[in-house]
Structures are given as C-alpha cells and as structure tokens.
C-alpha positions as YAML, in Angstrom:
chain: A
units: angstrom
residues:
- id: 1
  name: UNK
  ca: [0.00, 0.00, 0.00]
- id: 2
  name: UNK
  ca: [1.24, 3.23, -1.05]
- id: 3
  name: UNK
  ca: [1.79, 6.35, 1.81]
- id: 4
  name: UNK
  ca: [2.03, 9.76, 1.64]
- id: 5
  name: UNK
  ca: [3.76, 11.89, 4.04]
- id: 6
  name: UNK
  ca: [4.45, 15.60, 3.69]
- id: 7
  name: UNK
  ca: [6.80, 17.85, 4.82]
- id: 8
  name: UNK
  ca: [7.99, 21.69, 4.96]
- id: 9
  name: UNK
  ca: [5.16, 23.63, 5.12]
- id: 10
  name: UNK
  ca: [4.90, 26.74, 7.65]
- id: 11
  name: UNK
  ca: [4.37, 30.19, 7.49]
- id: 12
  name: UNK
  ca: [5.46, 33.35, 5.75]
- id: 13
  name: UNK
  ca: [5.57, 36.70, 4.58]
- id: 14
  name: UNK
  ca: [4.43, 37.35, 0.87]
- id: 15
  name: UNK
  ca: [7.38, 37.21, -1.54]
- id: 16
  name: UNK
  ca: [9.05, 34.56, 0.67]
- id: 17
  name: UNK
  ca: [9.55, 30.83, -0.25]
- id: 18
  name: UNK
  ca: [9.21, 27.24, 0.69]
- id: 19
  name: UNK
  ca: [10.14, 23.99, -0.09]
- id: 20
  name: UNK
  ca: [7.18, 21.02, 0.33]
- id: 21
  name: UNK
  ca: [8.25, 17.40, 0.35]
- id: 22
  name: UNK
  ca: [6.37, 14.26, -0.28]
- id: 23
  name: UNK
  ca: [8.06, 11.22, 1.19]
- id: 24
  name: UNK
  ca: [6.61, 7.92, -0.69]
- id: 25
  name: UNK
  ca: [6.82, 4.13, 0.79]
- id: 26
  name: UNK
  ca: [5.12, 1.51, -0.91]
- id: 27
  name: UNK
  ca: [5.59, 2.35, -4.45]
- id: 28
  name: UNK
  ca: [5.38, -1.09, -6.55]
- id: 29
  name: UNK
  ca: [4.48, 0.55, -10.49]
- id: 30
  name: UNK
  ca: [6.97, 1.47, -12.84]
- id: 31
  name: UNK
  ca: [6.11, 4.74, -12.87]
- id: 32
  name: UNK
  ca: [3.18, 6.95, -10.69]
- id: 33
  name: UNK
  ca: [1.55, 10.46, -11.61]
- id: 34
  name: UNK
  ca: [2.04, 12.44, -8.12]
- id: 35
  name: UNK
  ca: [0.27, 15.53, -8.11]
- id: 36
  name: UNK
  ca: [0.40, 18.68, -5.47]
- id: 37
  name: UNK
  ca: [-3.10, 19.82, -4.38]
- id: 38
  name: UNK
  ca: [-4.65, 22.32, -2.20]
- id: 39
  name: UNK
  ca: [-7.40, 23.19, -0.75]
- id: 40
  name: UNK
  ca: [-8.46, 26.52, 1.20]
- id: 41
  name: UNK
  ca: [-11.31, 27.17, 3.44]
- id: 42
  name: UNK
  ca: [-14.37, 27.09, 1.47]
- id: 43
  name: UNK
  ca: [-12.78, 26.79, -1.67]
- id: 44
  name: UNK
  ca: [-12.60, 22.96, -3.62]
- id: 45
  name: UNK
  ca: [-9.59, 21.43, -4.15]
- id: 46
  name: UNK
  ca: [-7.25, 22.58, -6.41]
- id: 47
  name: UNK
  ca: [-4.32, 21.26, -8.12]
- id: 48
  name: UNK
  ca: [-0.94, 22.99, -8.59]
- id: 49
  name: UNK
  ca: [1.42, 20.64, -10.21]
- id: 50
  name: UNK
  ca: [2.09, 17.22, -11.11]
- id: 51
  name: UNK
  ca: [5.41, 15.03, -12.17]
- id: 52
  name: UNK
  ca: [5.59, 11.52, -13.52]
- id: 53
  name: UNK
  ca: [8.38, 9.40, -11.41]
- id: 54
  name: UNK
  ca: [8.77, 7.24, -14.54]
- id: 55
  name: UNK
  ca: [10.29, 10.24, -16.40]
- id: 56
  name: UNK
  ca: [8.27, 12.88, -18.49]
- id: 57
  name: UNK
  ca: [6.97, 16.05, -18.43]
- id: 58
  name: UNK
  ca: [5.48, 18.46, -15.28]
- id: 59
  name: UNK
  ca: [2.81, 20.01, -14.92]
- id: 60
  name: UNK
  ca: [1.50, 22.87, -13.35]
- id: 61
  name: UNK
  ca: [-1.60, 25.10, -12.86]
- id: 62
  name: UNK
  ca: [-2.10, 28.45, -14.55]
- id: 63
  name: UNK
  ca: [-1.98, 30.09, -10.85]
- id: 64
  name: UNK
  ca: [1.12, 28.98, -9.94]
- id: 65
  name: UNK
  ca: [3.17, 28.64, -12.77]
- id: 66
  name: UNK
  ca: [6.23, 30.60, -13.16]
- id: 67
  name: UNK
  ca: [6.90, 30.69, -9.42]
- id: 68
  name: UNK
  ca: [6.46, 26.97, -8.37]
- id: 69
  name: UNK
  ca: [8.56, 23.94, -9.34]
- id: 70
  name: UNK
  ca: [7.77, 20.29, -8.81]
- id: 71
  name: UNK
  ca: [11.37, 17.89, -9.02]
- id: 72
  name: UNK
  ca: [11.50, 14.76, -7.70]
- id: 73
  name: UNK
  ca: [14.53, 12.05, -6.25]
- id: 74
  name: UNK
  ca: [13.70, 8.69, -7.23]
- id: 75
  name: UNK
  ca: [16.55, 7.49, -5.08]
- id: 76
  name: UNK
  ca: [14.76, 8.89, -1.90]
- id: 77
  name: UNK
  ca: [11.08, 8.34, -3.53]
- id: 78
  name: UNK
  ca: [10.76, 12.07, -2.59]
- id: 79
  name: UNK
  ca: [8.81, 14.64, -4.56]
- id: 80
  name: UNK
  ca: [9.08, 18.65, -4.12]
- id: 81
  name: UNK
  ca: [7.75, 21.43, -4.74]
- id: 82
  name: UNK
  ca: [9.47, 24.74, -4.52]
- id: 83
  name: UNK
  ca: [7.23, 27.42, -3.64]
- id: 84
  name: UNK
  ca: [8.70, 30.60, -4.66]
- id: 85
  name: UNK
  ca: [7.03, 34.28, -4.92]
- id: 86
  name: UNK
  ca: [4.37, 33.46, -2.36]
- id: 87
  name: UNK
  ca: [0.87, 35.17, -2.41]
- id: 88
  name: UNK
  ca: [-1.28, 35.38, 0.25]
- id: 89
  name: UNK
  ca: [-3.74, 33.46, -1.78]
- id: 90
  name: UNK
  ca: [-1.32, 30.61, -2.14]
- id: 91
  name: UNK
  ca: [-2.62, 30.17, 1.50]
- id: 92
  name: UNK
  ca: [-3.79, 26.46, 1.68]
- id: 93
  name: UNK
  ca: [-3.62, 23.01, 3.05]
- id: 94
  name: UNK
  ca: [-1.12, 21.32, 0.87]
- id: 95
  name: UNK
  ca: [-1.44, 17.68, 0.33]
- id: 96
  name: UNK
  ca: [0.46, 15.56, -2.31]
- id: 97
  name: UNK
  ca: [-1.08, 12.37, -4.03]
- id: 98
  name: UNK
  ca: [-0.12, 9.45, -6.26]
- id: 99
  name: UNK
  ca: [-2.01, 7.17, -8.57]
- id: 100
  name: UNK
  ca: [0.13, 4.68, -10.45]
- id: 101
  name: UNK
  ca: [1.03, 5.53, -13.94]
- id: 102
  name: UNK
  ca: [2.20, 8.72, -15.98]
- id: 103
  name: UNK
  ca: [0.19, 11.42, -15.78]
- id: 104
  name: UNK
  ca: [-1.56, 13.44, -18.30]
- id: 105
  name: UNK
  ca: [-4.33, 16.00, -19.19]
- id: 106
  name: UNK
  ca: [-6.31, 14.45, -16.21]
- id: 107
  name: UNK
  ca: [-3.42, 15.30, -13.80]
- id: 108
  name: UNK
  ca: [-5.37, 18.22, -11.84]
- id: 109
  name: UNK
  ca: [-8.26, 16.20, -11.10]
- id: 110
  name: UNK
  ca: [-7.85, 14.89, -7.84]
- id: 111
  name: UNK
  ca: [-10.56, 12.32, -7.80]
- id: 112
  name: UNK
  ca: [-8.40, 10.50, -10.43]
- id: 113
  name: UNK
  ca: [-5.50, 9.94, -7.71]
- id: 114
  name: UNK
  ca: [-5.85, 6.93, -4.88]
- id: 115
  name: UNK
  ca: [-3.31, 7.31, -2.21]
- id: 116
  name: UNK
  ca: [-2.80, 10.90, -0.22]
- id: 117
  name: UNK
  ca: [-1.38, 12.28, 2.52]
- id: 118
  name: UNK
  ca: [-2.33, 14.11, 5.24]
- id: 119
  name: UNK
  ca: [-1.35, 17.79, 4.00]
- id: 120
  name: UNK
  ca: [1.11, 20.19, 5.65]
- id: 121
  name: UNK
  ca: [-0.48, 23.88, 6.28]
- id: 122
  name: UNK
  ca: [1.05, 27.05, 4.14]
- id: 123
  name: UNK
  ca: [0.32, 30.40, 5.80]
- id: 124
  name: UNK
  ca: [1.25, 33.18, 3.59]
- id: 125
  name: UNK
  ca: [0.53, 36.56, 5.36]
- id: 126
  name: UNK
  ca: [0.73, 40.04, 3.42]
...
C-alpha cells in the first residue's frame, strides 16, 4: 500500500519561499503520476502541479506557474515542490497524491489519484 507523508510547510511573509516534500513508501508501479493539491477554506480542491516518477513532463496550474517547481529524487522516492514568490492566496492546506502511472491532461483532477497524505499547512501573510 502506497503512503504519503508531507513535509515543509509553515508560514510566511508574501514574496518569501518554501520547499514542500512528499516522502513515498510503498511504491510497486513502474512509474506513478504524483500531483500537489490544495485546498483553502471554502474553496474545492485545487491542483498545482504534477510530475511523472517514470520520467516525463510536469505540470502545473495556470496560478502557480512561473513561481512553483515540482522535481522529484527517485533514489529517496521524494517529490518537491518549490514554492517561490508566495501570495497570500497561495494560502492552503497542501497535500500531495499518487495514482500509479504517468500522468496526463487528467493530472489536476484529484478524484483521479488513490493514495494521499495528510497535508502540511502554508500560511502566507501580506
């Protein structure tokens, strides 16, 4: 069974930066489509960028691109995201998820994923 755990989230001033990990155990596919997602209060969630550990392109939403990268180490079955340029709206519960594969045009859709974490909290004040 495939778990999630995520790391690095906290809180900061606008214009500041963070780094999000997603520690993976379990993996058994060649390859798996791990997407970030986040959700605000109120708001549905919303993904933000995506990354195929079998090799391939990223992906990432309109909102954050430009200021966000997703990597990953397939030694440490980690994947990242770099948050740079923070926005007060980037304010969210972050959560990273995995559904075995490569991912695709669907990648943003989270009810397409299986396996998630349990979020890490990004504060970004103004």
């Amino acid at each position: 069974q495939v778990q999630l755990v995520e790391s690095g989230g906290g809180s900061v001033q606008a214009g500041g930066s963070l780094r999000l990990s997603c520690a993976a155990s379990g993996y058994r596919a060649s390859s798996y489509c791990v997407g970030w997602f986040r959700q605000a209060p109120g708001k549905e969630r919303e993904g933000v960028a995506g990354i195929s550990t079998g090799g391939g392109s990223t992906y990432y939403s309109d909102s954050v691109k430009g200021r966000f990268t997703i990597s990953q180490d397939n030694a440490k079955n980690t994947v990242s995201l770099q948050m740079n340029s923070l926005k007060a709206e980037d304010t969210a519960m972050y959560y990273c998820a995995a559904v075995p594969g490569w991912c695709g045009g669907w990648w943003a859709t989270s009810a397409n994923f299986r396996n998630w974490g349990q979020g890490t909290q990004v504060t970004v004040s103004s």
